[in-house]
C-alpha positions as CSV (number, residue, x, y, z in Angstrom):
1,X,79.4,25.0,9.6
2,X,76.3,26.6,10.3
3,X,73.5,23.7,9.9
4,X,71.2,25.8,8.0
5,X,73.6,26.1,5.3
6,X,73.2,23.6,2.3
7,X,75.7,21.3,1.2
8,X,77.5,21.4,-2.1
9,X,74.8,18.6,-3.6
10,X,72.2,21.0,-3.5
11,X,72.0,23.6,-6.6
12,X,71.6,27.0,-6.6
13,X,69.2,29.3,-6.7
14,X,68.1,30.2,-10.3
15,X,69.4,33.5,-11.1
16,X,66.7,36.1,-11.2
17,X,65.1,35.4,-8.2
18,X,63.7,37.6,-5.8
19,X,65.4,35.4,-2.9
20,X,68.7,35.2,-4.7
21,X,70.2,37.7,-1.7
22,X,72.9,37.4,0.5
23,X,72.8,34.0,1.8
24,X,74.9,32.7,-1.5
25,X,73.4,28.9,-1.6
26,X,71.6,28.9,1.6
27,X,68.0,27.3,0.6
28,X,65.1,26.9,2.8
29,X,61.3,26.9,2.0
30,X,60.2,30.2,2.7
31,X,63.5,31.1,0.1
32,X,62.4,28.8,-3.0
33,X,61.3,30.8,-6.0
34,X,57.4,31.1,-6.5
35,X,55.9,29.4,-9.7
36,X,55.9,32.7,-11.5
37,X,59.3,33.2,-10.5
38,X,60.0,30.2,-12.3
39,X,57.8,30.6,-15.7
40,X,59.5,33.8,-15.5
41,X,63.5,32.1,-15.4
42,X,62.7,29.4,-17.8
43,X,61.5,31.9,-20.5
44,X,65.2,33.9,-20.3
45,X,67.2,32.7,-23.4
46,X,70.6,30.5,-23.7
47,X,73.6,32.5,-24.4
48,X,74.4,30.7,-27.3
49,X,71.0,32.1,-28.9
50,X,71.6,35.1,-27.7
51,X,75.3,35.4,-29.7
52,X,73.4,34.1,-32.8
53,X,70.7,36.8,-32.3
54,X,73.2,39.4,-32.1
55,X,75.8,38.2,-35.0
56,X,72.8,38.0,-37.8
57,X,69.7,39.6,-36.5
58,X,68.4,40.0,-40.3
59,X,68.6,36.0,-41.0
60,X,67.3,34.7,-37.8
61,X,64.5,32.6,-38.6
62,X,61.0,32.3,-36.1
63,X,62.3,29.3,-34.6
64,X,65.4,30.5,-34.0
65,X,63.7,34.0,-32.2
66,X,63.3,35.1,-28.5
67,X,60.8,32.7,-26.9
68,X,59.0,35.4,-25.4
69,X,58.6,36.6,-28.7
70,X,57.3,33.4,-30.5
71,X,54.6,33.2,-28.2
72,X,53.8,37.2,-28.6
73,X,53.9,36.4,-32.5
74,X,52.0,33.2,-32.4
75,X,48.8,34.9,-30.3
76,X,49.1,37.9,-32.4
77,X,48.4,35.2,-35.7
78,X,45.3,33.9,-33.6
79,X,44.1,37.4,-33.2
80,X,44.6,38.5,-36.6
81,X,43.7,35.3,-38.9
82,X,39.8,35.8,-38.2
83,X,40.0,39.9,-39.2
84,X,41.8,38.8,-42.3
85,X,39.3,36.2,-43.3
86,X,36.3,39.1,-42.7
87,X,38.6,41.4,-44.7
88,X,39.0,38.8,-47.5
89,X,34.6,38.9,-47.6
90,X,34.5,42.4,-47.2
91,X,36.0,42.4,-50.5
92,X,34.2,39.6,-52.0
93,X,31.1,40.2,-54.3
94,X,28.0,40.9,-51.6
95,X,25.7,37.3,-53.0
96,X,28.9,35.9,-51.5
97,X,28.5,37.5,-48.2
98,X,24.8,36.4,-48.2
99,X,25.4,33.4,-49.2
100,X,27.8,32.8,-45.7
101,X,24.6,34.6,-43.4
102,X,21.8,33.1,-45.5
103,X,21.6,29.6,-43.1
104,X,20.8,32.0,-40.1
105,X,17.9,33.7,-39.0
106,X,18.3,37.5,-39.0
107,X,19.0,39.1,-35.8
108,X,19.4,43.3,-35.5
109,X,22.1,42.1,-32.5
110,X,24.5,40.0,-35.4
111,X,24.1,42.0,-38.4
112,X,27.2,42.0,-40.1
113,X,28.5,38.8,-38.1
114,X,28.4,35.5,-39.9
115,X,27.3,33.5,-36.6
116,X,23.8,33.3,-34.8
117,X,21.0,31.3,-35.0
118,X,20.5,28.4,-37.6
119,X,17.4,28.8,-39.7
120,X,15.2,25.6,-39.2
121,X,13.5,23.6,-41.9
122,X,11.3,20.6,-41.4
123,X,11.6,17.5,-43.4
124,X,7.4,16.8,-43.1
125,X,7.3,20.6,-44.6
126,X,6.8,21.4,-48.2
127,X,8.8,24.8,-48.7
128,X,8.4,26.8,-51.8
129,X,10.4,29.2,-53.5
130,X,10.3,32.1,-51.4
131,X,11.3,30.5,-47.8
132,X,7.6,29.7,-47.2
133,X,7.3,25.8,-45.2
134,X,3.7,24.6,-44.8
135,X,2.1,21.7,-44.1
136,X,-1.4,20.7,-44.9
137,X,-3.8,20.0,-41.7
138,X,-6.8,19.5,-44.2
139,X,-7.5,19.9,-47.7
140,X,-10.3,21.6,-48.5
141,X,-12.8,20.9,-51.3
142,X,-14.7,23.5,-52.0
143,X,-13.9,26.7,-54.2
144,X,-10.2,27.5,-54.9
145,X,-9.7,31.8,-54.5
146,X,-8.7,33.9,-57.3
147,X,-6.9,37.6,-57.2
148,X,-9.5,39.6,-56.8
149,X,-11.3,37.3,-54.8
150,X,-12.5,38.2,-51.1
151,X,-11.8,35.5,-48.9
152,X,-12.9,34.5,-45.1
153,X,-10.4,32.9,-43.0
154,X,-10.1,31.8,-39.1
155,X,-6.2,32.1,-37.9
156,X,-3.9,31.4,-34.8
157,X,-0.5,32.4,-34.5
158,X,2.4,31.8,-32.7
159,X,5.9,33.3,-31.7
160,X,7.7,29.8,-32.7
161,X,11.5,31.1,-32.4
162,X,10.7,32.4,-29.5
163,X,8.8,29.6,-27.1
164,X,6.3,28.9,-29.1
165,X,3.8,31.7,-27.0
166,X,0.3,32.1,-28.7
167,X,-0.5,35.8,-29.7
168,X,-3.8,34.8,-31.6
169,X,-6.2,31.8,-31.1
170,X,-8.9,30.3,-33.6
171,X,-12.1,30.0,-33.4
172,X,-13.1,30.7,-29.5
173,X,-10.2,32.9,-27.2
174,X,-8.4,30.7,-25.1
175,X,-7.1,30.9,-21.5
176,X,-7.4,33.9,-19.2
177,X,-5.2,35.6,-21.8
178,X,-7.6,35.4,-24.7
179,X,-10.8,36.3,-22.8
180,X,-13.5,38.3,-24.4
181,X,-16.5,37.4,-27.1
182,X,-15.7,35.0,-29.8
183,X,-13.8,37.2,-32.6
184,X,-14.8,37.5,-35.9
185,X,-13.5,36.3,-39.2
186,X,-10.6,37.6,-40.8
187,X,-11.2,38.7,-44.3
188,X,-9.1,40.2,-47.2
189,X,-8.4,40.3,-50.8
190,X,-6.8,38.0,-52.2
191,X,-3.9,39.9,-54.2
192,X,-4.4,43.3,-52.9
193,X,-1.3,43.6,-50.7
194,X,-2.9,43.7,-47.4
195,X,-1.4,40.9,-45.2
196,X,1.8,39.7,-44.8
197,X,3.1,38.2,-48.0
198,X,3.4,34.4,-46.6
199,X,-0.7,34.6,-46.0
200,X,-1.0,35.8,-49.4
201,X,1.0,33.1,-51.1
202,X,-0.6,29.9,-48.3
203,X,-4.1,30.9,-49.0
204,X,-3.8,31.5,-52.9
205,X,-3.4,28.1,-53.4
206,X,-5.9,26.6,-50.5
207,X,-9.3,25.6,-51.0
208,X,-13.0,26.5,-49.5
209,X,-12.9,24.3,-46.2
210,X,-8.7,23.5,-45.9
211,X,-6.2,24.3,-42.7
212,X,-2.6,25.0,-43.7
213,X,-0.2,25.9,-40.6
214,X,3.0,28.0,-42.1
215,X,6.3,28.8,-41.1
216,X,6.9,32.2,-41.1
217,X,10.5,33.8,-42.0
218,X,11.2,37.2,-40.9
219,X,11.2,38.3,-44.6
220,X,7.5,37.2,-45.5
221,X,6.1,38.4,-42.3
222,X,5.1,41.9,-40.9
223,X,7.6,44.3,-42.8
224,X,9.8,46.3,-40.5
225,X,9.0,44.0,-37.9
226,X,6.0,46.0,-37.1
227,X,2.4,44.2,-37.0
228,X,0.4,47.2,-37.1
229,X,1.3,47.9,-40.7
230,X,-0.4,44.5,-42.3
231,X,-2.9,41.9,-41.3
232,X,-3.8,39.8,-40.1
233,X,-3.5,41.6,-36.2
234,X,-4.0,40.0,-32.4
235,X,-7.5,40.8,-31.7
236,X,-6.9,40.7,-28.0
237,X,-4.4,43.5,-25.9
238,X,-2.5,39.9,-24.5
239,X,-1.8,39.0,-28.2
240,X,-0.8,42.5,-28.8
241,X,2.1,42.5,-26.7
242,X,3.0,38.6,-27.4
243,X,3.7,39.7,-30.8
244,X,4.9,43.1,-30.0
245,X,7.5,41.9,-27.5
246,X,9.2,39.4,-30.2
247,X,9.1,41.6,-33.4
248,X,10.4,45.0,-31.6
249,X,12.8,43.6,-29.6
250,X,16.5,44.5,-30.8
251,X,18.3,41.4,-29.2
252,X,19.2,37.9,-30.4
253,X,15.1,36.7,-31.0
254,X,14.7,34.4,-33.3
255,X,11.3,36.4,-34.9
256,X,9.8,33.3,-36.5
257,X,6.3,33.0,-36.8
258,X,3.5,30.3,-37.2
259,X,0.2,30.6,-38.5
260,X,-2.8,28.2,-38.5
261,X,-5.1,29.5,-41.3
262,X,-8.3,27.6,-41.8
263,X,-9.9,28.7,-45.3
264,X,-14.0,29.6,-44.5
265,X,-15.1,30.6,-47.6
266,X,-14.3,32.3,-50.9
267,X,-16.5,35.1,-52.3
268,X,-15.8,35.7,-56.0
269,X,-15.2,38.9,-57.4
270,X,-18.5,41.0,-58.8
């Protein structure tokens, strides 16, 4: 006998493979089946199964199906199990829906996804109501404002979901970025509509001489995410495009803000 011919001991090549050819049971290494070859042969099913496929198709149970198929049907459940469970709050009431989105900050690239960015809160923070944190720097004690009132304040600002980058200083500009004269005073009426909501609602309840710094959401900031339609603005081109870049951008920017407001002085109403 040949000496590259196996011995009875040795079994045969699986049937299927692509080197199952002529040589009947000859078996050397460059004949063995790949690992493919073999995922492929192991998937094929028993005959017995098959028989029980073919005598009651209708009453074949998963387990009892193609293996091929199990796994096909199994993936398929993985795929479609998270478009169900949107489905299912598609068709709940829409506080329900809010109520899944409402723990993240609001990002044009995620609208309509319940995923992105958590919204932070800060245990050494007082927030009210309306989303507004603050935390007092000084209280002030001279005159509280009133609607109507006119009052004179000295602000910084800062993109803090996005690095933190200053696009307004107080008091004197600093850094190469903030050059120029010292700026004036920012000044409004209190209760006129104005400024953003969150300065009205941190300096109504300040007084004469107090610094509050505020967390800013998106939805008590500059509406439309546009600064040029409410005060207070940058009073320097750098801080201009800071604040620009953050609020106009469409991608996943977390548009928080924070504000330093420092309370001047309060002119009553005439």
């Amino acid at each position: 006998m040949h000496p590259a011919v196996a011995n009875r001991s040795h079994r045969p090549i699986p049937f299927g493979s692509t080197h199952d050819h002529a040589h009947g049971n000859i078996r050397c290494r460059a004949c063995r089946p790949s690992t493919v070859s073999q995922a492929l042969v192991s998937l094929k099913p028993q005959r017995a199964l098959e028989s029980s496929l073919r005598d009651d198709p209708a009453t074949g149970s998963f387990k009892n199906q193609h293996p091929i198929r199990r796994v096909l049907m199994a993936g398929a459940a993985a795929v479609l199990l998270p478009v169900a469970s949107a489905v299912m709050l598609m068709g709940q009431p829409a506080h329900a829906a809010e109520a899944v989105i409402a723990k993240y900050e609001p990002m044009d690239a995620l609208k309509g996804k319940d995923y992105g960015k958590p919204r932070m809160t800060y245990k050494d923070y007082t927030m009210t109501p309306s989303g507004l944190q603050f935390q007092d720097l000084k209280v002030g004690e001279g005159a509280a404002p009133q609607p109507g009132d006119t009052v004179i304040v000295d602000w910084d600002g800062y993109t803090i979901g996005y690095y933190g980058r200053p696009f307004e200083a107080r008091n004197k500009p600093k850094g190469s970025s903030f050059s120029g004269e010292n700026k004036d005073f920012f000044r409004f009426v209190l209760g006129e509509g104005k400024v953003i909501p969150a300065f009205e609602e941190a300096v109504a309840s300040m007084k004469a001489g107090g610094i509050r710094r505020i967390i800013v959401p998106v939805e008590l900031g500059y509406p439309e995410n546009d600064w040029r339609k409410l005060g207070p603005k940058p009073s320097t081109f750098a801080g201009d495009r800071a604040l620009d870049f953050v609020l106009a951008n469409k991608g996943m920017i977390d548009k928080t803000l924070l504000f330093d407001v420092e309370l001047v002085r309060v002119v009553e109403r005439k």
